[in-house]
Backbone as CSV, one residue per row, in Angstrom:
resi,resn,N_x,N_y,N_z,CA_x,CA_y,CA_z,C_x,C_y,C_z
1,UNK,-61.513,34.458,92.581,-61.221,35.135,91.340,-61.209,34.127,90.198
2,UNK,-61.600,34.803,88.919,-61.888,33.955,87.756,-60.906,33.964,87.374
3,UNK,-59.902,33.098,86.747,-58.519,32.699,86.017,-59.057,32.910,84.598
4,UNK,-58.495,33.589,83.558,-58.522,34.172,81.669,-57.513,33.206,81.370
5,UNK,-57.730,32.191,80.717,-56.697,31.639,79.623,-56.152,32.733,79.142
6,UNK,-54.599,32.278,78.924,-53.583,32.757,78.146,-54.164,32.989,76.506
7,UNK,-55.102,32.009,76.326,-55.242,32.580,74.776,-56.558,33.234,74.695
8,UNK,-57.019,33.847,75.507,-58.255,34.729,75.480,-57.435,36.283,75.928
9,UNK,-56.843,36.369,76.525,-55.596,37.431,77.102,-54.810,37.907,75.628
10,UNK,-54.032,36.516,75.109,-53.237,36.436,73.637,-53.958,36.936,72.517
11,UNK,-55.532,36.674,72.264,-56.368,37.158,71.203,-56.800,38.945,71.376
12,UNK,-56.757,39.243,72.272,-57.152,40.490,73.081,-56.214,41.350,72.987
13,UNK,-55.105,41.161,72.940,-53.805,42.216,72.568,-53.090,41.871,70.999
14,UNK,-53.506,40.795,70.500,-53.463,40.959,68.774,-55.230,41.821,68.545
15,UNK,-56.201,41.468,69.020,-57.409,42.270,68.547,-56.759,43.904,68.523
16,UNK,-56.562,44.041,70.093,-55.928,45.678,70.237,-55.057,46.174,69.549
17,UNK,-53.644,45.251,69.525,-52.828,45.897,68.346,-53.140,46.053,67.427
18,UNK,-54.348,45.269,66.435,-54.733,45.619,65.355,-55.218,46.755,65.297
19,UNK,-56.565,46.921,66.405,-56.991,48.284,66.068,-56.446,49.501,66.331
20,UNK,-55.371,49.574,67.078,-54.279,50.280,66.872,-53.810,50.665,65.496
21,UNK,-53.619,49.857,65.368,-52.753,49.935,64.105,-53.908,50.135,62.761
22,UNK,-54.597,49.790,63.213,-55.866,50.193,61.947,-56.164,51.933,62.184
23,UNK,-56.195,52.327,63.100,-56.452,53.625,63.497,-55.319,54.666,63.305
24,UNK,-53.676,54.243,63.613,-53.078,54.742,63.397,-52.841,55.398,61.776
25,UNK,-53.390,54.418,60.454,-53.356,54.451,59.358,-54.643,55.717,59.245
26,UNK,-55.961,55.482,59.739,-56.520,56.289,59.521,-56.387,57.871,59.998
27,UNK,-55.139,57.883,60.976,-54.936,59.366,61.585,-54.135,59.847,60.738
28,UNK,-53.050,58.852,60.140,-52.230,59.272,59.259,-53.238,59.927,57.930
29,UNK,-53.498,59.285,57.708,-54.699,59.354,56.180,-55.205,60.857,56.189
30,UNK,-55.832,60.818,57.678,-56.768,62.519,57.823,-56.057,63.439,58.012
31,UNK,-55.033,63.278,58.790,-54.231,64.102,59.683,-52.584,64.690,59.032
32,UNK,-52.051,63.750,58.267,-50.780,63.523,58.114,-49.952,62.817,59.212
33,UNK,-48.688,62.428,58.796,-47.614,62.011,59.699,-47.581,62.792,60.382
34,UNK,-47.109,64.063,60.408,-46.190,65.043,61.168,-47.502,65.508,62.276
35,UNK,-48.302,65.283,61.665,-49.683,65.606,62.710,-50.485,64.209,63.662
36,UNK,-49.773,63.137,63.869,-50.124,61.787,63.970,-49.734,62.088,65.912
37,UNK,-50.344,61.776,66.610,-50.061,61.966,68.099,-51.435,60.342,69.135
38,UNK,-50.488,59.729,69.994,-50.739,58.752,70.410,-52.270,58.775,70.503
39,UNK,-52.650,60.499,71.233,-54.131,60.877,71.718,-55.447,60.640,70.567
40,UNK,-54.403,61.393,69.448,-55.485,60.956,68.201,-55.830,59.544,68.062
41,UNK,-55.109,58.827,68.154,-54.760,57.450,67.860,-55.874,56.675,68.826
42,UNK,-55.783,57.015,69.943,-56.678,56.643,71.296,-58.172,57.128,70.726
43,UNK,-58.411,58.429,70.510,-59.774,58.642,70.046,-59.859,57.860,68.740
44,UNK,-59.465,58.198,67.651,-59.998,56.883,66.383,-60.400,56.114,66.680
45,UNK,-59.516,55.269,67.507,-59.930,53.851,68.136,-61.221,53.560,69.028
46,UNK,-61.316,54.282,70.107,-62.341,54.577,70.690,-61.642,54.110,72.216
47,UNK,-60.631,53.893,72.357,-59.692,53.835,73.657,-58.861,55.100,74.417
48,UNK,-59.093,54.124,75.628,-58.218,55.407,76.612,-56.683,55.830,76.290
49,UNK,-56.369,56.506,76.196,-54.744,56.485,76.422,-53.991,55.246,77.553
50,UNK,-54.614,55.008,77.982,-53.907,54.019,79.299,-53.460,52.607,78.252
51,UNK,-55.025,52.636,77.742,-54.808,51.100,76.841,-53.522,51.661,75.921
52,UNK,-53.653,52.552,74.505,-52.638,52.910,74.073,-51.536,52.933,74.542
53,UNK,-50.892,53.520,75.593,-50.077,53.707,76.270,-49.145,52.159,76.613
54,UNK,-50.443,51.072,77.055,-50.276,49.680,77.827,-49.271,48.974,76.656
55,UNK,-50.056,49.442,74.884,-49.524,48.456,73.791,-48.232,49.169,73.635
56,UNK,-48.618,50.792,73.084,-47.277,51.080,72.820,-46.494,52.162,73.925
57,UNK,-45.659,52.036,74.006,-44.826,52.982,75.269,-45.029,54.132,74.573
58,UNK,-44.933,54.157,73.160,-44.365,55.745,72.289,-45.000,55.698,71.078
59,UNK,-44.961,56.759,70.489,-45.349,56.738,68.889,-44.659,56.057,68.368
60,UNK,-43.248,56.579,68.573,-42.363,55.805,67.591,-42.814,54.026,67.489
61,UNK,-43.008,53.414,68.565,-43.044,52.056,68.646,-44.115,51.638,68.082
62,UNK,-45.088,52.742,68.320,-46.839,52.408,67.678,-46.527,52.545,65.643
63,UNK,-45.549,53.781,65.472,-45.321,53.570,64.206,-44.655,52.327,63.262
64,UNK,-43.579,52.084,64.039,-43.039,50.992,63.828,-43.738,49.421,63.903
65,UNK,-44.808,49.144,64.756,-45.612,47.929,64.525,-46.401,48.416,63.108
66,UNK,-47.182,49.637,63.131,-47.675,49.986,61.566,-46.699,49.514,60.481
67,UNK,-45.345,50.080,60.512,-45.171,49.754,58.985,-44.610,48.044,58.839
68,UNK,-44.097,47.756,60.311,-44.423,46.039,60.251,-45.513,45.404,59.695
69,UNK,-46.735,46.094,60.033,-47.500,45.039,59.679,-48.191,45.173,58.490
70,UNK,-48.017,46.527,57.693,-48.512,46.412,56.481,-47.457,46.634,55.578
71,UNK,-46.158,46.154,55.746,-44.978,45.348,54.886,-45.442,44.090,55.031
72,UNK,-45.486,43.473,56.291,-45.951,41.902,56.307,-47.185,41.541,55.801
73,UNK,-48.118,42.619,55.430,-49.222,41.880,54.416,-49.014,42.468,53.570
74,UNK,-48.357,43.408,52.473,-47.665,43.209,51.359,-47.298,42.198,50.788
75,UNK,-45.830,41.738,52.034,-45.214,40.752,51.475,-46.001,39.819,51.411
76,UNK,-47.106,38.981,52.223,-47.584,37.866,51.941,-48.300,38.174,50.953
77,UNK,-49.167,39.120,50.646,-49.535,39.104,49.187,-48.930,38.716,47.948
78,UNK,-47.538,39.776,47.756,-46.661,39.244,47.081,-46.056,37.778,46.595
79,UNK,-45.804,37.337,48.116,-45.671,36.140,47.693,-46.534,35.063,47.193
80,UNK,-48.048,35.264,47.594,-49.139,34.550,46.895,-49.297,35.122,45.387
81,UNK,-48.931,36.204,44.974,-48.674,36.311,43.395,-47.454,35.752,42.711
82,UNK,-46.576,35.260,43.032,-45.052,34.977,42.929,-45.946,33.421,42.730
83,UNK,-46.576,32.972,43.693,-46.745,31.028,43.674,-48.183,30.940,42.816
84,UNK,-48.534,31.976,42.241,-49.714,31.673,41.663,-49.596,31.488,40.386
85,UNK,-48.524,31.426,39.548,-47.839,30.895,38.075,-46.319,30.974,38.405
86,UNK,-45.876,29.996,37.464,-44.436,29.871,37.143,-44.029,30.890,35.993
87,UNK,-44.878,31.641,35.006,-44.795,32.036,34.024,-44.478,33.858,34.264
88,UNK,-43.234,34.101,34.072,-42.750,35.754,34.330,-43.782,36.541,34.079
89,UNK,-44.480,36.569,33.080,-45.125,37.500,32.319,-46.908,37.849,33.120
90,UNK,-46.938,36.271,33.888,-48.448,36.513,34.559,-47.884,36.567,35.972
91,UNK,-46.950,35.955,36.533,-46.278,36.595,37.719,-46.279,38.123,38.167
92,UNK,-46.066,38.746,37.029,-46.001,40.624,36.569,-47.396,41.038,36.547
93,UNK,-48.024,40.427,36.095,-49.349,41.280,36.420,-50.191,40.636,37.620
94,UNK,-49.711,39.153,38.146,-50.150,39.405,39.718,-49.754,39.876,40.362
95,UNK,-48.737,40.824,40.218,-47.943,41.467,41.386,-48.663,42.942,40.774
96,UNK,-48.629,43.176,40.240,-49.304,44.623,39.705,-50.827,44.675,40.462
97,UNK,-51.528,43.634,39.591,-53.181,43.520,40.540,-52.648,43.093,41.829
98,UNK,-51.623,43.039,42.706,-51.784,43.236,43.718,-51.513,44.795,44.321
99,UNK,-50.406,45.167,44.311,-50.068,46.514,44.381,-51.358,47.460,44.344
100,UNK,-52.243,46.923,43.236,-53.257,48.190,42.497,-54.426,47.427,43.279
101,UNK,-54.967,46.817,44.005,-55.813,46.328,44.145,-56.120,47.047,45.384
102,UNK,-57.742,46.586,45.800,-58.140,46.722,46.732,-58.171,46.771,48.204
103,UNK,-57.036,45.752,48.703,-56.324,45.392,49.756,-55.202,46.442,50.238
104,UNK,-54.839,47.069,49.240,-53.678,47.683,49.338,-53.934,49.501,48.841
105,UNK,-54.479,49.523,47.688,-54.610,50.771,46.798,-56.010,51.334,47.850
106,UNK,-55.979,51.787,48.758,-57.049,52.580,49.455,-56.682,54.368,49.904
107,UNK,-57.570,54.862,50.108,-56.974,56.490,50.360,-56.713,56.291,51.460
108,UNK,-56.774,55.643,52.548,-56.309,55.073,53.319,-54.565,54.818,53.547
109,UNK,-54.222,54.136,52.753,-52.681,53.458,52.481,-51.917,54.060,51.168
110,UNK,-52.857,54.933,50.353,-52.071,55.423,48.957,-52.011,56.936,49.736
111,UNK,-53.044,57.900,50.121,-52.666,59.400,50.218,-51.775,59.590,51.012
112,UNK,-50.805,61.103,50.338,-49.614,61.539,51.049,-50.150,62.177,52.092
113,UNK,-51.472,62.250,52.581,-51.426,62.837,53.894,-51.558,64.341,53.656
């Protein structure tokens, strides 16, 4: 039997959680929250339920890595507008062109669903 490095294994379940989590946004987007179910989530993606199932035990947990991880690229955005002047006034509108920007402002991540 062939032995998988730990970091070919390690890249493979951040790849998956991502697209998880990229898919979960887009079920939300089409579907709404209240209409958001693991199965949808599995088809977007183009995975079995087993894999789904493997990352997250539950929705709830699959929801909860979502809004982890697009608070955590918020915030690092944020904070790259915060270190990109000392000056309040252009601080305020890098945080605005971030908010409003492309990264963030998508029908994707802005519609109520």
């Amino acid at each position: 039997m062939i032995a998988i490095p730990d970091t070919v294994t390690a890249n493979t379940a951040v790849a998956r959680r991502t697209q998880l989590i990229k898919a979960t946004i887009d079920v939300i987007w089409a579907d709404g929250l209240s209409r958001l179910t693991l199965a949808k989530v599995a088809t977007r993606a183009g995975l079995s339920m087993s894999i789904v199932n493997f990352y997250f035990k539950t929705k709830e947990y699959l929801l909860l890595a979502t809004l982890q991880s697009v608070a955590g690229e918020f915030e690092q955005a944020v904070e790259r507008a915060f270190s990109a002047s000392a000056h309040p006034a252009q601080i305020l509108e890098s945080v605005v062109d971030v908010m409003l920007g492309p990264q963030f402002c998508t029908p994707a991540r802005t519609h109520p669903g």
